[in-house]
N, C-alpha and C positions, 0 to 999 in steps of 0.2 A: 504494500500500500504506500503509495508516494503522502510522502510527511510536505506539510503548506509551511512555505518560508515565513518568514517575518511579514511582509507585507501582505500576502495573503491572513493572514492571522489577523493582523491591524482591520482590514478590508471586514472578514466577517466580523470579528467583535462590534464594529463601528453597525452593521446591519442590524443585528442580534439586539442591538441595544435600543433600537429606533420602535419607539413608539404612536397611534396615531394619531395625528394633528388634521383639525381642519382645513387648513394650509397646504395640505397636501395634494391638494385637488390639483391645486394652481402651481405644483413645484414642477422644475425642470428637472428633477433627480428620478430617473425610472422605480426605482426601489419605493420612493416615499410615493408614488404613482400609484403603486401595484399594491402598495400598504393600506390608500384610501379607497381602492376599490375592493378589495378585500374586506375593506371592514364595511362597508357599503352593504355586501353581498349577503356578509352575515347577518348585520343588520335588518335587511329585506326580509331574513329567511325567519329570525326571531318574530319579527312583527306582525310577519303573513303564517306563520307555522309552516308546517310539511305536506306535502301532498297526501299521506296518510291521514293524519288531522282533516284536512279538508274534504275528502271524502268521507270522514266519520259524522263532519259536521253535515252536511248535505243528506244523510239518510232521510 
């Protein structure tokens, strides 16, 4: 297994640590991009429930 140099190392810690900001919508950093859509999605899925849920609701 190839071991991550220094800078790879700096690189994840720096990801790993990022949390989400509303800000992120509008950033130019792909990472903080893919942060706010992510929590978007989950978001969506909290609010609306599962697809199981919705058909149980619906009987």
């Amino acid at each position: 297994m190839k071991s991550l140099d220094k800078v790879d190392k700096r690189a994840v810690e720096n990801v790993s640590t990022k949390t989400y900001q509303p800000s992120h919508y509008k950033s130019n950093n792909d990472s903080e991009k893919g942060l706010a859509l992510t929590h978007e999605q989950v978001s969506d899925t909290f609010t609306e429930g599962t697809i199981e849920y919705k058909k149980e609701r619906n009987k």
